[in-house]
C-alpha positions in Angstrom: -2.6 8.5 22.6 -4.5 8.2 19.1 -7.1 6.1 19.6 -8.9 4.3 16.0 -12.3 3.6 16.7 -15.5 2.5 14.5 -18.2 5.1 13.8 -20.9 4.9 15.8 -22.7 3.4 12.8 -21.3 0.1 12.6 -20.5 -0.3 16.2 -24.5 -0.5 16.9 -25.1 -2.8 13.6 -26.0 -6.2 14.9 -23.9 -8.7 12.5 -20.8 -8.2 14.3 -19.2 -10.8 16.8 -20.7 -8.7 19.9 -22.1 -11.6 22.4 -25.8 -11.3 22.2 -28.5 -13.2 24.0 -28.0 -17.1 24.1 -24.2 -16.4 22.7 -21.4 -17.9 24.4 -17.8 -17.3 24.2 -15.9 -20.0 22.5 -12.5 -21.5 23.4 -9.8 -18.9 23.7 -9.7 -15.1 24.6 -10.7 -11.8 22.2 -8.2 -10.1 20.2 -7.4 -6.7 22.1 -7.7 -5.1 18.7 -11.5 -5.8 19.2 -14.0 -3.4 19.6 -15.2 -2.9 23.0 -17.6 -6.2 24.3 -17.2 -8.2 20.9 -16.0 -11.5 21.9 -15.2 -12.4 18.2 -11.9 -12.7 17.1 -10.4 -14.4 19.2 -6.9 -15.7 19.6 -6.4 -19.2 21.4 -3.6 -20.5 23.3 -1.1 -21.7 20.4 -2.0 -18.3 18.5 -4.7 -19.6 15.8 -7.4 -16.6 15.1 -11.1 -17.6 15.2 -13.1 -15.5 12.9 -17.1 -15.5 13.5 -19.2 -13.0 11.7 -23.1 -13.6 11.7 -24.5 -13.3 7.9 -27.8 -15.2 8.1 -28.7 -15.3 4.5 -24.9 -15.5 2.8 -24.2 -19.1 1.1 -20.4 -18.2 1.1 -18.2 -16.9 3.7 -14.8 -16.3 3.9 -11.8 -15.1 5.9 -8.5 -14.0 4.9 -5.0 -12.8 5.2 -3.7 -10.3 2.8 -2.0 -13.5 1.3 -4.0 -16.0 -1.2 -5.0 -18.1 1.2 -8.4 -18.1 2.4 -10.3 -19.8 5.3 -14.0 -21.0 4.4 -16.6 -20.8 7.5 -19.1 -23.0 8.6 -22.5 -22.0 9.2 -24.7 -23.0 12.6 -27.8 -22.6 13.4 -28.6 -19.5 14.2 -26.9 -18.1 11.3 -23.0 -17.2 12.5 -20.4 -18.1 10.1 -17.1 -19.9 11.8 -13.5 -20.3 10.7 -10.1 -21.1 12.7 -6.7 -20.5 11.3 -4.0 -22.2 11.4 -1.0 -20.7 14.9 -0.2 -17.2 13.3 3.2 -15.4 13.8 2.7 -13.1 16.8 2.1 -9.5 16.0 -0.3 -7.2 14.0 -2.3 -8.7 10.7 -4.5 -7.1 8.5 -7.2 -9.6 7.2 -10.7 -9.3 5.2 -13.9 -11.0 5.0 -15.4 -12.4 2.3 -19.1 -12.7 1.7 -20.8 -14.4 -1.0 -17.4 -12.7 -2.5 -18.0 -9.4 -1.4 -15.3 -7.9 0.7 -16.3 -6.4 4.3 -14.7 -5.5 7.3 -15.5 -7.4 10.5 -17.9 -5.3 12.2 -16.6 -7.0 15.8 -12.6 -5.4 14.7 -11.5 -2.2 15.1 -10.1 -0.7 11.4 -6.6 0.6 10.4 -5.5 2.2 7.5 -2.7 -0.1 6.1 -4.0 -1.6 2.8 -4.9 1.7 0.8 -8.4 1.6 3.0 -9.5 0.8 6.2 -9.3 -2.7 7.0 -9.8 -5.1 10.2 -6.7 -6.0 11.9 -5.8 -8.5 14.5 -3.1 -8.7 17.2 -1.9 -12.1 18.0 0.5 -11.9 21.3 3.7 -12.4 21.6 4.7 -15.0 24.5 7.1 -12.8 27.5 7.4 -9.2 25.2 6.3 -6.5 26.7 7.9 -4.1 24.9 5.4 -2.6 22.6 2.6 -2.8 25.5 1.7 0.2 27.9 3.4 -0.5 31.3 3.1 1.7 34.9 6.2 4.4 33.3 6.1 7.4 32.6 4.1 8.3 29.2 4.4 10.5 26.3 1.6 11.7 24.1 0.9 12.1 20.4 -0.4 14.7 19.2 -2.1 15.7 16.5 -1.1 19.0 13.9 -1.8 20.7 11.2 0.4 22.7 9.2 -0.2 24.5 5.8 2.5 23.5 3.0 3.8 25.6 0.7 4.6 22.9 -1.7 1.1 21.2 -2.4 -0.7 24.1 -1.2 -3.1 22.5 1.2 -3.0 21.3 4.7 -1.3 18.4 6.2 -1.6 16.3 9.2 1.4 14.6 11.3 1.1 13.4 14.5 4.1 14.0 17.0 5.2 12.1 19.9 6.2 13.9 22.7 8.4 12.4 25.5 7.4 12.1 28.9 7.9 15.7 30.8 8.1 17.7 27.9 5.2 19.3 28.7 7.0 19.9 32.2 10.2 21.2 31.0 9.8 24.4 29.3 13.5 25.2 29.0 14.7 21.8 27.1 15.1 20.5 23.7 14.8 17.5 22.3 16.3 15.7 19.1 14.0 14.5 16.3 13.5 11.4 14.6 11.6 11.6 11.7 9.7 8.1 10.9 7.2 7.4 7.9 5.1 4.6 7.7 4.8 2.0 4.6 2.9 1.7 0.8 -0.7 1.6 1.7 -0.3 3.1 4.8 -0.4 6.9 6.5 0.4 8.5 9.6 -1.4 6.7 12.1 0.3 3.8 11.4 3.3 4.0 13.5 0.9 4.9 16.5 -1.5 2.5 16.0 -0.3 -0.7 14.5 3.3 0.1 15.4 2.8 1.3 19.0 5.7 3.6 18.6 4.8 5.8 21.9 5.0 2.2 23.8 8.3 1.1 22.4 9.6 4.4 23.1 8.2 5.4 26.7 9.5 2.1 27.4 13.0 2.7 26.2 13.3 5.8 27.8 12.0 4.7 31.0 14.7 2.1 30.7 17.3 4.7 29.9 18.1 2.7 26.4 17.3 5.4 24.7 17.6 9.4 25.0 13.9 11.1 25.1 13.8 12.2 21.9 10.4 13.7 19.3 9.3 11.6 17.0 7.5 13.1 13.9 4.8 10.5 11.3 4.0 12.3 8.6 1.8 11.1 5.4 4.8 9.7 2.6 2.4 10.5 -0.3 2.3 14.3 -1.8 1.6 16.0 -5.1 2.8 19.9 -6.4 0.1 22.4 -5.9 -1.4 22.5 -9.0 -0.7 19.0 -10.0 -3.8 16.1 -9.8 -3.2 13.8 -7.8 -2.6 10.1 -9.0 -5.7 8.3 -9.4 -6.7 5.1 -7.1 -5.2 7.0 -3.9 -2.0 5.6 -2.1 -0.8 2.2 -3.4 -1.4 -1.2 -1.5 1.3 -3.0 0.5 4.0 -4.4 -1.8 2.9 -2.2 -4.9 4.5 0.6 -6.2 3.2 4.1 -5.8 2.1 5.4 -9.2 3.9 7.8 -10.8 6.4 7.1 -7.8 9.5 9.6 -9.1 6.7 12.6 -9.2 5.6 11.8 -5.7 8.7 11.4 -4.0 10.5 14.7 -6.0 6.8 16.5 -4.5 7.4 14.6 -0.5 11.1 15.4 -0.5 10.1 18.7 -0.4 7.7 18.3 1.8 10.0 17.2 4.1 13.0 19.5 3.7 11.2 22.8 3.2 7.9 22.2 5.0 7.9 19.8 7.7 11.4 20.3 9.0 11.1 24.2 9.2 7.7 23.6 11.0 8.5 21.0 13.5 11.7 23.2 14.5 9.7 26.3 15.1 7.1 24.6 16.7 8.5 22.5 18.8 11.7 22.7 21.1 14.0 20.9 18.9 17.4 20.9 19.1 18.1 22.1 15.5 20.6 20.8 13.7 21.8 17.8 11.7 23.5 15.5 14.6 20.1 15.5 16.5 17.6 14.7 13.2 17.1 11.1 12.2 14.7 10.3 9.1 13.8 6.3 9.3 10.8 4.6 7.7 9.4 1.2 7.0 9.2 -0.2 3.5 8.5 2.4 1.2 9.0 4.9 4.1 12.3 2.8 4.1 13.1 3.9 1.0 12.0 7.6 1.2 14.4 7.7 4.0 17.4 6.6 2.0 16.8 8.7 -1.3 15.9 12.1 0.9 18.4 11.2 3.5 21.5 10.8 1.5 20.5 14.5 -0.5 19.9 15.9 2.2 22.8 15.2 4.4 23.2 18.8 5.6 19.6 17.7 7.7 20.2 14.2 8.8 23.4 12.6 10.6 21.6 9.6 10.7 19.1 7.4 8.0 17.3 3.8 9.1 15.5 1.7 6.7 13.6 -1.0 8.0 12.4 -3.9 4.9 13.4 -0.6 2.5 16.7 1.1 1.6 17.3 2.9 -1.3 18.5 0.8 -4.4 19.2 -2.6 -5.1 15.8 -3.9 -5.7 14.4 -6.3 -8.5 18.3 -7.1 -9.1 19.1 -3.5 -10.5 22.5 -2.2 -10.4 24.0 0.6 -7.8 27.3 1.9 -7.6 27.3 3.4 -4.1 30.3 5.3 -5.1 28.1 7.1 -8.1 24.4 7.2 -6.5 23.2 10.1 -5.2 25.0 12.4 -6.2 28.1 11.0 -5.5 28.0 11.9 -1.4 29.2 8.8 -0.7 32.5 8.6 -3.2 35.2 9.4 -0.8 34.1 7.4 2.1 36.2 8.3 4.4 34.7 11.8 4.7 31.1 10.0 4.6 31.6 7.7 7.6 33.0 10.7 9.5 29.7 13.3 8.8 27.1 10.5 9.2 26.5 9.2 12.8 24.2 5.8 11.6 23.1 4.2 8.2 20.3 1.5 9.4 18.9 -1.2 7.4 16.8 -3.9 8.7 15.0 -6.6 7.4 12.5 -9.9 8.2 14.2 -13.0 7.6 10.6 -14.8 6.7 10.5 -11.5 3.6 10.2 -12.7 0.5 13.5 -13.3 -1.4 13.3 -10.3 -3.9 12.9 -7.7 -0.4 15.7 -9.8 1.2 18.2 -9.6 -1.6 17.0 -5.8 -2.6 18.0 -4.8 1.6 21.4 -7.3 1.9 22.5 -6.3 -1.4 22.1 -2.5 -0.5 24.0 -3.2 2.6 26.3 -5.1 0.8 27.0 -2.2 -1.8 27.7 0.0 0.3 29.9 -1.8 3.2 32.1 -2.9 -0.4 32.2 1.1 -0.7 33.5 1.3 2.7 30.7 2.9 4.0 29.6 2.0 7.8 26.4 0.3 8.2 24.4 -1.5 11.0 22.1 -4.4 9.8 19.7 -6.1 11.9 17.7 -9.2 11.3 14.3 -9.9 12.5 14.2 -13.3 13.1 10.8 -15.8 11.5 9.3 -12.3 10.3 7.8 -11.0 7.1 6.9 -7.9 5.5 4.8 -6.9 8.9 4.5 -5.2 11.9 6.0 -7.0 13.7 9.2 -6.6 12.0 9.4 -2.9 12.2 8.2 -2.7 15.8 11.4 -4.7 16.8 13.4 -2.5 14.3 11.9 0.3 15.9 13.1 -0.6 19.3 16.4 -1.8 17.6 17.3 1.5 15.8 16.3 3.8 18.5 18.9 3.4 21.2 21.3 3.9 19.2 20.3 7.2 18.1 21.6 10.6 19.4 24.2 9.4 21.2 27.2 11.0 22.1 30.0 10.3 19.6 
């Protein structure tokens, strides 16, 4: 399993929330996403976050959400700065700290990538789900490769999942499912804030889903020769810059790169009724518009808060978009196996009506669809892991 840790660096440095002499824990229990012995966050019984950082000579300290609400902390004593949310949703959150209006990472979190930089995160449980957590099954591994691409000329990581035995059984093959991560995000996302190997040894140990590879690769990509777009990948909820040139440089990425190596690499079964190409938001997106070209790779395209047209209240004429693959579809519904859309029903109107009025276009086209609705979610993890574990029994599966 991929593992995110602190350099060794900050771990030692001696403002974090790590108990120290004459420290003691406070009501409630620390986050798991802590690193190891801090005892700041932590997460009390009706899921409010309390945030302590130490900052002896700061007048102002603050903690926050990536929303624009902000939670001032109180000072003691001995110089530890305080604050206590109100209950969160349950899941993964990203947050910040503010001092004297500098932002910082908690020293007492571990980071993810996920807002365009490392950030701290925090994982409030989620009362009687198990699903995402390890459990005493048998387990997959990720690993970690490296692969040279022709198309922007310099080496690329993605991490692959491996199901449990494949190590064992040298003579089988396995389908794929291809599944990118969101704007502001990379690779490591769907291992480390999504706990994608969880949901799926989990699955598969329950026979609800068909051991399959699952393949995370980085969604952003520029042309050798090109620069690359200045102020590196975009935060959550922008848009990529110069999005049409990265996505014309990824598709290929994807089609003539990754799929190629993946397929000699690995035991794949290699063909189009056993690849799946699924992301999250933007990934969501990138899913759709490569999917739908590239129908003689993928039987089978998921979406989860991203699809691919309909936002901002522009128009699409499923019958006309890409390409026209979709015009007669009769002919469609029989080649593709699954379209999948998903969506949070606590997401902000604009991604709500961008995802239903996708599905909406195209079930007026008479094209098949499968929408599923996570309930008092946002734009967050949360959403996608139980999309995750939504979409993936139902890939694969015999016609």
């Amino acid at each position: 399993m991929i593992i995110n840790t602190l350099s060794l660096m900050l771990a030692m440095l001696p403002i974090s929330g790590v108990q120290g002499p004459g420290q003691m824990p406070g009501e409630g229990t620390p986050a798991s996403t802590n690193i190891g012995g801090a005892q700041y966050p932590r997460v009390t019984s009706d899921l409010r976050a309390i945030f302590r950082i130490k900052a002896t000579d700061a007048q102002k300290v603050e903690f926050a959400f990536f929303t624009p609400k902000r939670y001032s902390a109180t000072k003691d004593g001995t110089g530890f700065w305080s604050a206590t949310t109100e209950p969160l949703v349950p899941g993964f959150h990203y947050y910040r700290v503010f001092i004297d209006g500098a932002e910082v990472n908690d020293p007492g979190s571990e980071t993810f990538y996920g807002t365009g930089k490392q950030t701290s995160g925090i994982e409030i449980p989620e009362k009687d789900v198990d699903y995402y957590l390890p459990k005493d099954v048998p387990h997959g591994d990720v690993r970690e490769q490296w692969y040279k691409s022709v198309t922007t000329g310099n080496w690329r990581r993605v991490y692959v999942y491996c199901p449990p035995g494949y190590g064992k059984d040298r003579n089988g093959r396995y389908p794929v499912l291809y599944l990118q991560h969101g704007s502001g995000e990379d690779e490591r996302g769907w291992s480390n804030q999504g706990r994608a190997a969880f949901i799926m040894d989990n699955l598969i140990a329950e026979k609800k889903a068909i051991p399959m590879l699952v393949v995370m690769e980085k969604g952003y990509a520029s042309r050798a020769g090109e620069t690359a777009p200045p102020g590196g990948p975009p935060r959550p909820g922008q848009a990529p810059p110069n999005m049409n040139r990265m996505f014309s440089a990824f598709e290929d990425v994807v089609t003539k790169n990754l799929v190629p190596y993946i397929d000699a690499n690995f035991r794949t079964i290699p063909d189009r009724d056993h690849r799946a190409l699924a992301g999250l938001s933007m990934g969501g997106m990138q899913s759709y518009t490569i999917g739908l070209k590239h129908t003689d790779l993928f039987a089978t395209i998921g979406g989860f808060s991203g699809a691919g047209g309909g936002f901002g209240g522009a128009p699409f004429d499923a019958k006309t978009a890409f390409d026209g693959v979709m015009a007669d579809s009769a002919k469609f519904n029989k080649r593709m196996r699954l379209l999948f859309l998903s969506i949070g029903t606590a997401e902000a109107p604009r991604m709500q009506d961008g995802v239903r009025g996708f599905r909406d276009a195209l079930e007026k086209a008479g094209i098949k669809t499968v929408l599923y609705e996570s309930p008092g979610t946002d734009h967050e993890w949360l959403t996608w892991r139980r999309s995750l574990h939504e979409f993936a029994p139902l890939l694969f599966k015999r016609r």
